[in-house]
N, C-alpha and C positions, 0 to 999 in steps of 0.2 A: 524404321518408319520415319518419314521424314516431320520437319517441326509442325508444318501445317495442317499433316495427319493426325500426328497428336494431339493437337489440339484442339480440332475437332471429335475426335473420337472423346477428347476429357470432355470436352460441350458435351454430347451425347449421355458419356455416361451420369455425370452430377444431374442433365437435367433429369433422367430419367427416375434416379433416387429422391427427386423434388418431387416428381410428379407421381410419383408410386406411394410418396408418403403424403402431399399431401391436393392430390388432384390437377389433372391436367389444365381445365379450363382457371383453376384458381391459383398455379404456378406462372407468374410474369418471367417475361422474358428480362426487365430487370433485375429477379431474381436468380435466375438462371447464371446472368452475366456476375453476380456479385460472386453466387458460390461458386465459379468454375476462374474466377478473378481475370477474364479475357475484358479486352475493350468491346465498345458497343459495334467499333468498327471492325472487330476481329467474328464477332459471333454473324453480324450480316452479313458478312464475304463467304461464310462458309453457308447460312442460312437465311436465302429471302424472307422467309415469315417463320413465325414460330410452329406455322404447322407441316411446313416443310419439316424442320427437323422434328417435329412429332412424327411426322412418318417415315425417316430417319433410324430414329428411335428403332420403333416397328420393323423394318426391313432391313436394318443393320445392326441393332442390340437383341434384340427382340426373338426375331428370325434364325440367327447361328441357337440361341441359347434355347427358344425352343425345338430346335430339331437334336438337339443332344440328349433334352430331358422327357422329350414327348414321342417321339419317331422312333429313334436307336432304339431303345428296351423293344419295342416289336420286331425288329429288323432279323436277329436269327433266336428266336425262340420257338423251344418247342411244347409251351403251354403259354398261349396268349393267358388264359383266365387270370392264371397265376399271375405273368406280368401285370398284366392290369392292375390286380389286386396291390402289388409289391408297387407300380409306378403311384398310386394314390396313397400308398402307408406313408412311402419315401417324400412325396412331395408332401402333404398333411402335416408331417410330423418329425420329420427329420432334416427336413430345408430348412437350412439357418438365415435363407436370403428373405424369403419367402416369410414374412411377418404374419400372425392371426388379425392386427387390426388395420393390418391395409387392404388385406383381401388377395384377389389373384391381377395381378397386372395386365393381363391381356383382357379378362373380364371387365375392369375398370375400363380402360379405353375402349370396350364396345359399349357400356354402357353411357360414358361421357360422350362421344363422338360419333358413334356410327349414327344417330337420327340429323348429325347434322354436317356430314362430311364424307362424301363420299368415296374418298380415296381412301380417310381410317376406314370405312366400310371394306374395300375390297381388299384391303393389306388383311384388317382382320382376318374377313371371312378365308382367304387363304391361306393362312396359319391353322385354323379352325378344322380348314379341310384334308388338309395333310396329314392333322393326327387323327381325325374322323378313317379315314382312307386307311393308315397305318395299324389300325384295330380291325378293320374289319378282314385287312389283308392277311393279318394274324390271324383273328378267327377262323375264318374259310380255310387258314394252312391247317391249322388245329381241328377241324372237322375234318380236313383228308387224314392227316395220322391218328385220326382217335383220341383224339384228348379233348376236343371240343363235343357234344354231342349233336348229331346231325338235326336235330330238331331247333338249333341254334338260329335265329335271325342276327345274323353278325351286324348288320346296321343299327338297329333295336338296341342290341347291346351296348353299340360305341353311343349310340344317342345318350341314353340313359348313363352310361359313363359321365362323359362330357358336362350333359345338364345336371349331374348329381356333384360332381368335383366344383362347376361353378357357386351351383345355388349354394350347399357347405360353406364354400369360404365365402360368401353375402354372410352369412348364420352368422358365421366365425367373427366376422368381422361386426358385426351385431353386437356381438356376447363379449367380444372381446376373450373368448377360451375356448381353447383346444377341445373341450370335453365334448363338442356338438361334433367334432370331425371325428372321436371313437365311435360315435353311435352310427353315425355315416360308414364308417369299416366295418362295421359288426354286419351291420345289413349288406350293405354290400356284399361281401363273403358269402355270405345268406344266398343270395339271391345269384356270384358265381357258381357257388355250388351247387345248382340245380340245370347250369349246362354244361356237369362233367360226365 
């Protein structure tokens, strides 16, 4: 990697740890440049504005990382429910990156940004729909070999996934404790297990 990659991509990642802990719109871009110790003229050469490299962020930290931890686990299983279930334990409660009082990162920047940017809007919403698409393509596999039951609405389910995983870590991030994301698995469970 050459020096100017680096050091962009360390831009990238320190901002991002800034802005995961403590908010996009309320992370300066002279903060950004303190923690990553680049000049003012190192971080504009690689980024016109600070929402360039938010969207950055998005489509090059953001983007490889969720399709490892959101996409892959559907890719060749042959009980979606199941992944499901294991992809929400795993992330909940076994992600050491993944903090209970910041919330979920990609949640955060739709929340901060999509009412008033529309390119965080479309970067989101195509993350969004990748894992929406990646469940359902599951599903539908899972009701042709029988492990899903045919009476399954595989959209319905990813929705209700998706808006269940968000709204949780809001809670979480409320409460400040884990203990809201068990009651969230127990039902959950609950509620796969009535389309096996």
């Amino acid at each position: 990697m050459k020096k100017s990659e680096a050091t962009r991509l360390n831009i990238l990642q320190k901002a991002f740890e800034l802005i995961y802990s403590n908010g996009y719109q309320t992370t300066s871009v002279d903060e950004i440049i303190a923690t990553t110790q680049v000049t003012k003229g190192a971080f504009y050469y690689h980024f016109k504005t600070k929402d360039e490299m938010g969207l950055a962020i998005i489509n090059e930290l953001m983007k490889t990382t969720f399709q490892d931890t959101f996409i892959t686990p559907f890719k060749n299983t042959d009980d979606p429910l199941d992944a499901v279930y294991q992809l929400m334990h795993s992330l909940l409660m076994d992600n050491e990156f993944l903090r209970v009082e910041y919330g979920c990162p990609a949640s955060n920047f739709t929340q901060e940004m999509a009412p008033w940017n529309i390119e965080f809007t479309k970067a989101l919403n195509s993350l969004s729909g990748q894992w929406e698409e990646a469940m359902i393509q599951a599903i539908e596999k899972g009701k042709e070999n029988g492990t899903v039951s045919e009476k399954a609405d595989a959209k319905g389910i990813a929705v209700f996934v998706m808006s269940g995983y968000w709204g949780v870590r809001n809670l979480g991030k409320l409460e400040n404790n884990k203990s809201v994301y068990l009651i969230y698995l127990k039902q959950l469970k609950g509620y796969l297990q009535g389309f096996q």
